[in-house]
N, C-alpha and C positions, 0 to 999 in steps of 0.2 A: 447523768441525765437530770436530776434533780438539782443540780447545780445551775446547769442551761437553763431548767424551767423557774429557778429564782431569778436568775438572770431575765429571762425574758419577759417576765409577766410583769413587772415595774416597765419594762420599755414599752413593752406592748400597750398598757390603760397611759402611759404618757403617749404616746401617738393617736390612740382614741380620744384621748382631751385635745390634743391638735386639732383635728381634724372636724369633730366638733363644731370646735370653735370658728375652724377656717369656712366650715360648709356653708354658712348663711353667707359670705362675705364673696366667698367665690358665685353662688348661685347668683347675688345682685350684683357681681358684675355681669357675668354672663344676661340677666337681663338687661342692664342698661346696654350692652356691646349693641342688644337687636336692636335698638331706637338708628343705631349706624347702620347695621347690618340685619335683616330680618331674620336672617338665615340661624341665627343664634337661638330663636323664637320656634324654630322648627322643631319638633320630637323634643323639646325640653325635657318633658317629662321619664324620657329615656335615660336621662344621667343620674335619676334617682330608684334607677331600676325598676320604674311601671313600662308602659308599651305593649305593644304586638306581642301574641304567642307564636315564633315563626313556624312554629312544627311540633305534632304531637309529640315524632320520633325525636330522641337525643340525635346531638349534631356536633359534626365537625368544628371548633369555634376559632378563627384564625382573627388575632389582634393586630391593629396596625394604626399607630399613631396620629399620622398627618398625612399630607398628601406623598412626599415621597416614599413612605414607606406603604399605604397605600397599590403606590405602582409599582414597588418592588415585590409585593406578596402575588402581583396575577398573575405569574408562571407559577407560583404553589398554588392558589386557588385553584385555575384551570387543569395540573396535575391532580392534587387530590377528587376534584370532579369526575374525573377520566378513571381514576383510580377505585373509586369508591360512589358509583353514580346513585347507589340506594341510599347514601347518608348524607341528612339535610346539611347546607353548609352556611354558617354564621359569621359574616366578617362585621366585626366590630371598629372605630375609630373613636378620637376627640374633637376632631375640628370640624366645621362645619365643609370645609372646602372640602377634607381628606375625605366625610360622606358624598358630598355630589360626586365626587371625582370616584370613588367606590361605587356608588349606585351607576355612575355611566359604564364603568368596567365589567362588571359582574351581575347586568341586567339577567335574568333569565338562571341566573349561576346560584348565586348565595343571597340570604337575607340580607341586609344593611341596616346598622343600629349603632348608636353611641353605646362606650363603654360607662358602666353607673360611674360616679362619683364613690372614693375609698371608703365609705361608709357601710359600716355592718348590716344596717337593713337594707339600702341600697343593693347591695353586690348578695345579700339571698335571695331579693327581688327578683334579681338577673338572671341567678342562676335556676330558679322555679320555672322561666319562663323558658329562658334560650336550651337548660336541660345540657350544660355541653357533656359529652362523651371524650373528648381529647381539647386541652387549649392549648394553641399555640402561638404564643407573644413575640413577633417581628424585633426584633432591634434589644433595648432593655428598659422595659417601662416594670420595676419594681415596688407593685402595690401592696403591704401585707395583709390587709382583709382577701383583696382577691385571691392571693398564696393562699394564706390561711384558708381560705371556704373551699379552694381547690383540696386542699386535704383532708380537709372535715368531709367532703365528698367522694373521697377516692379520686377525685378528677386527674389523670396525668395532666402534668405541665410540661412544655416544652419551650425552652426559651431559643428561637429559630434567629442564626443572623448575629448570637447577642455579641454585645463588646461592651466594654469597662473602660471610659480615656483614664488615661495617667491623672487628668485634672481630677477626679472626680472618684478613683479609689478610697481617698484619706475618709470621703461622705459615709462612703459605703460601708466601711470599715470600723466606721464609729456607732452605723444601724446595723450592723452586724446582727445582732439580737432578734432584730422583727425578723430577718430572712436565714439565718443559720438553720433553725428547725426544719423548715421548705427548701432551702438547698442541702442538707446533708441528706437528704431521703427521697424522694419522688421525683424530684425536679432534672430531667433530660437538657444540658445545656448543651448547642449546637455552635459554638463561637467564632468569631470569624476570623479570629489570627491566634497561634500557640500564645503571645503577650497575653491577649482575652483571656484565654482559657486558662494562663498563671492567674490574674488576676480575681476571677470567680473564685478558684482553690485558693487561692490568700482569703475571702471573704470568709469560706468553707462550705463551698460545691461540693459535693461529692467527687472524686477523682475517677470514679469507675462509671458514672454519667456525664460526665466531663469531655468534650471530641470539640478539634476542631475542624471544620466543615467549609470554611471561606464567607465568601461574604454575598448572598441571594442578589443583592441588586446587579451583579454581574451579568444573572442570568435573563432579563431582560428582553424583550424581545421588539426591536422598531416598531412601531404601526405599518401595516402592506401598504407599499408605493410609495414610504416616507420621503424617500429622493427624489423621487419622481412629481410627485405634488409639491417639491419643495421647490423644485425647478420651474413648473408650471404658475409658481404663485411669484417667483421673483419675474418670470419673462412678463408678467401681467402687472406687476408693479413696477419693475424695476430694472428692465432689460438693457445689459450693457452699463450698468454701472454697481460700481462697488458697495458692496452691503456687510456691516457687523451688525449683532445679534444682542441686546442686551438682554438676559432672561433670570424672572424670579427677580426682580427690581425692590427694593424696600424703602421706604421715608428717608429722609435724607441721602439718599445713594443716585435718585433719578437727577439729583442737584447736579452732583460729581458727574453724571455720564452725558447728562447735556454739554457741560463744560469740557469732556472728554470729545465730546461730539465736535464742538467748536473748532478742537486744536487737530479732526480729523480733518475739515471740510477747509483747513487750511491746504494741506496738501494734494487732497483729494475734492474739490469742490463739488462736485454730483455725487459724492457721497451718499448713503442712507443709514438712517440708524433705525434698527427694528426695535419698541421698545416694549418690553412685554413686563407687566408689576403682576407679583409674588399674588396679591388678593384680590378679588373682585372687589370688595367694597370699598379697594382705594381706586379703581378704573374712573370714576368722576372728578376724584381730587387730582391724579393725574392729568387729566383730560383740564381742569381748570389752572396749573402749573404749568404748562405748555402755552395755553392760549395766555398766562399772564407774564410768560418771557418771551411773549412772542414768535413765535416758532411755528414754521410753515410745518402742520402736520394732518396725518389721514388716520379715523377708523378703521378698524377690520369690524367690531361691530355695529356700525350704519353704514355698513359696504363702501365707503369711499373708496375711492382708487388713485393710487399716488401719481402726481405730474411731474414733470421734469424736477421742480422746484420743492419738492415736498421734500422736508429737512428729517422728518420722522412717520415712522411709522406703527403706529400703536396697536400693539394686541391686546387689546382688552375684550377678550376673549375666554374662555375656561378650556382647558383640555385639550390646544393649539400651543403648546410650546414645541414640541419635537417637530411638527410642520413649521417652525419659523423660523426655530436653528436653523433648519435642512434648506432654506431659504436662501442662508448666507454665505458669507465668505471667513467668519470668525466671529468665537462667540465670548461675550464675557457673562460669567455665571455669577449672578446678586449675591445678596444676603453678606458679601464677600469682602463688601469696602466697610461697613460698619458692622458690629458684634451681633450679628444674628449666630452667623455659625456655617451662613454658605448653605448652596443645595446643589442637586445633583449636576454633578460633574462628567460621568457618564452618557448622556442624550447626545452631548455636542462629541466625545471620543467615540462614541459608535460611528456618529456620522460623518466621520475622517476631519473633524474641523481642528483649529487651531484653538485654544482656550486662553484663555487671561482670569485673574481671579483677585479677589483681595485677599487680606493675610488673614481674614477672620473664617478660617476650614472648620471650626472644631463638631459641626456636628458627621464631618466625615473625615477625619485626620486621614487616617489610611488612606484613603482613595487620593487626596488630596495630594499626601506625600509621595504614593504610587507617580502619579498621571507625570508631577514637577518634577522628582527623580529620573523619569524615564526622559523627559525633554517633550510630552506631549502637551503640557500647563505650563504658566509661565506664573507668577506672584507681583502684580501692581501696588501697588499703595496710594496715590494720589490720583487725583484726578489729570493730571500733566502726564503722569508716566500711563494712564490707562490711554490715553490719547495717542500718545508717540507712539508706542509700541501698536497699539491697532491702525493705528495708519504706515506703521513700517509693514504689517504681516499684509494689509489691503495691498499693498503694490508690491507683495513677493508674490509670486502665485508659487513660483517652484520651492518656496520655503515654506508655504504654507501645506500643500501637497507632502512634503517630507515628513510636518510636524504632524498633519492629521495623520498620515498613516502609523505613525510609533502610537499614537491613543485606541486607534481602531486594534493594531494587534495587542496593546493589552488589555484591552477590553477582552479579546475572545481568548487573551493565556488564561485570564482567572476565570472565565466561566466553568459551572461542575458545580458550583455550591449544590443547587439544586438537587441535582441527583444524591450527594451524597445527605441531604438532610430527607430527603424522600426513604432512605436509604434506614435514617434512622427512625423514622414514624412510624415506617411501616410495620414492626414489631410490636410497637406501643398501640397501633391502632387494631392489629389483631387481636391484641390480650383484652381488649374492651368487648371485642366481639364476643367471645369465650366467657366473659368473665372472669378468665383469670387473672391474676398479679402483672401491670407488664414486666417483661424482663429487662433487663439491663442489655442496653443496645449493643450489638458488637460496635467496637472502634471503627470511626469511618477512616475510609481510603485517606492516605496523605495530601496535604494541598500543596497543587503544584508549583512551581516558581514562572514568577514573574519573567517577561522577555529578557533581563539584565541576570537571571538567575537569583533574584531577594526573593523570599519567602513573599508569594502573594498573600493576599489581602480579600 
């Protein structure tokens, strides 16, 4: 143990000199970002850990990075709600969008607040006010002050969902030192492939808190009448003619789909392309990249209504993506043709669509690699091949009917995460009650396989 703690305390004040250093640098960008976006400007003060007291009582505190993970936690949120209706509930984010899109979710449910910045007074700030009684961190956002004040507090940690990519062990493995301390001891990892779950115990997880549990975004649940309003908004724009879905759009990628667009309305000339970008604050630079190639297109946000000739259809909109998939005939999912890392893949396989994507997945390999194995995604690279192939899938209807249905059933083989990470809280969330130590979770249930029989995801 004294070994570990030589170990760690040289890494430990070198990452406090990082970080330091980086905080003034990050905060002024964050304010310059609001001169673009206001919204950056919002609760500032929240990433330094001042703000609202949301509650006298300690609280549930459920983390979630951006918007997708966001919408992956509101069957937990709304579970622990149900579960636990006396204990305040706290979701936390980073991004401004991933708040709106929180705050529209969990009106009436949980408080909504940025997560501090890694800094030592920061994250006591935080935790004086929010008071959590159990944290549970979506995905893997490994901070060591917030670990650390999680154990200087007794706080359980749970890391719900979590996964480790292959790219990005060597990182982790080399910070070893800030998070070995908090993972060999308190730390409940819920992970969503056995690979994860090696990967953590390579870092030095605990084995006997260690389970894998799948993956929460499975568990998901459409908006009520998603199809049916999807339907209702294509017979009112777009009746009788062929619609793809481009959604979660990013800078340079809206180039590529218009030019996709082109080689569609070759063979499908009444074609429509629905065209929905990833942020609000780029909805005007959009909106002025169309108008300066020209392009016959309509608002959803100043109600326009598309005519025979309308070439595109623009969602510039917040919290309208899953009504615009359910719209179409085929979706292709951004972030996918340049190195973001892709987004959710899911929205358009629940809603039996056919999928196209770029090769840049990595903020969801799994799912990615699930969807193309199964034959429910398919993997584009260029703008010419995102074109061909959506205009081959617009004029199959009986191939596309085949391809969405293999995405809808794996979508509902990996549902379960859920229950079985419910499965693991709720002993950690008793032992709070009590005050006792929590216990070490029983092993969750095994996750099931995929429709092909591979180890879901």
């Amino acid at each position: 143990m004294s070994a570990l703690c030589e170990r760690f305390a040289p890494m430990r004040l070198l990452y406090l000199c990082v970080v330091y250093l980086l905080a003034p640098l990050v905060g002024l960008a964050m304010l310059l970002r609001g001169f673009r976006d206001h919204s950056y400007w919002h609760n500032f003060r929240e990433r330094f850990g001042f703000g609202d007291v949301p509650s006298t009582d300690a609280c549930l505190w459920v983390h979630a990075v951006s918007v997708g993970e966001v919408q992956a936690a509101a069957a937990l949120v709304r579970a622990l709600r149900e579960r636990h209706p006396g204990i305040p509930l706290v979701v936390t984010t980073v991004t401004p969008t991933g708040a709106e899109r929180a705050r529209a979710l969990f009106a009436g449910l949980a408080h909504v607040r940025y997560v501090p910045y890694d800094l030592p007074g920061s994250v006591r700030r935080f935790f004086d006010r929010v008071r959590p009684r159990v944290a549970i961190i979506l995905e893997t956002e490994l901070w060591p002050n917030l670990y650390h004040e999680c154990g200087r507090r007794g706080v359980p940690l749970v890391l719900a969902s979590a996964r480790i990519s292959p790219r990005s062990i060597g990182r982790y493995r080399r910070l070893a030192a800030l998070f070995r301390e908090a993972l060999a001891n308190g730390i409940v990892i819920a992970a969503q492939s056995p690979a994860d779950a090696g990967r953590f115990r390579y870092i030095g997880a605990n084995p006997l808190r260690t389970h894998v549990t799948g993956n929460i975004k499975f568990d998901f649940a459409l908006p009520a009448q998603a199809r049916a309003r999807g339907a209702a908004l294509r017979a009112e724009h777009a009746a009788g003619r062929p619609v793809w879905v481009a959604g979660s759009t990013h800078a340079k990628e809206e180039g590529m789909i218009l030019e996709a667009h082109r080689r569609v309305r070759e063979r499908h000339p009444d074609a429509l392309l629905v065209l929905v970008p990833r942020h609000p604050a780029r909805f005007a630079e959009v909106r002025a990249a169309l108008e300066a190639a020209d392009v016959s297109f309509a608002c959803r946000s100043r109600g326009e209504r598309c005519v025979p000739d309308t070439g595109v259809y623009l969602g510039d909109t917040l919290g309208e993506l899953v009504l615009l998939y359910a719209s179409g005939d085929v979706a292709f999912v951004g972030g996918s043709l340049v190195p973001v890392g892709g987004h959710n893949l899911l929205e358009p396989a629940a809603l039996g669509l056919p999928i196209l994507t770029g090769p840049y997945t990595f903020n969801a390999e799994d799912i990615a690699r699930l969807l193309v194995t199964e034959g429910a995604a398919q993997v584009v690279h260029t703008a010419e091949e995102l074109g061909q192939r959506a205009a081959q899938l617009l004029g199959d209807a009986a191939g596309r009917t085949r391809i969405g249905a293999i995405g809808l059933a794996a979508v509902e083989a990996n549902r379960g995460a859920l229950t079985r990470l419910l499965e693991l809280l709720s002993p950690v969330i008793a032992a709070t009650e009590t005050g006792s130590r929590p216990p070490v979770p029983p092993q969750a249930a095994p996750v099931p396989s995929s429709p092909s029989g591979r180890a879901s995801r």
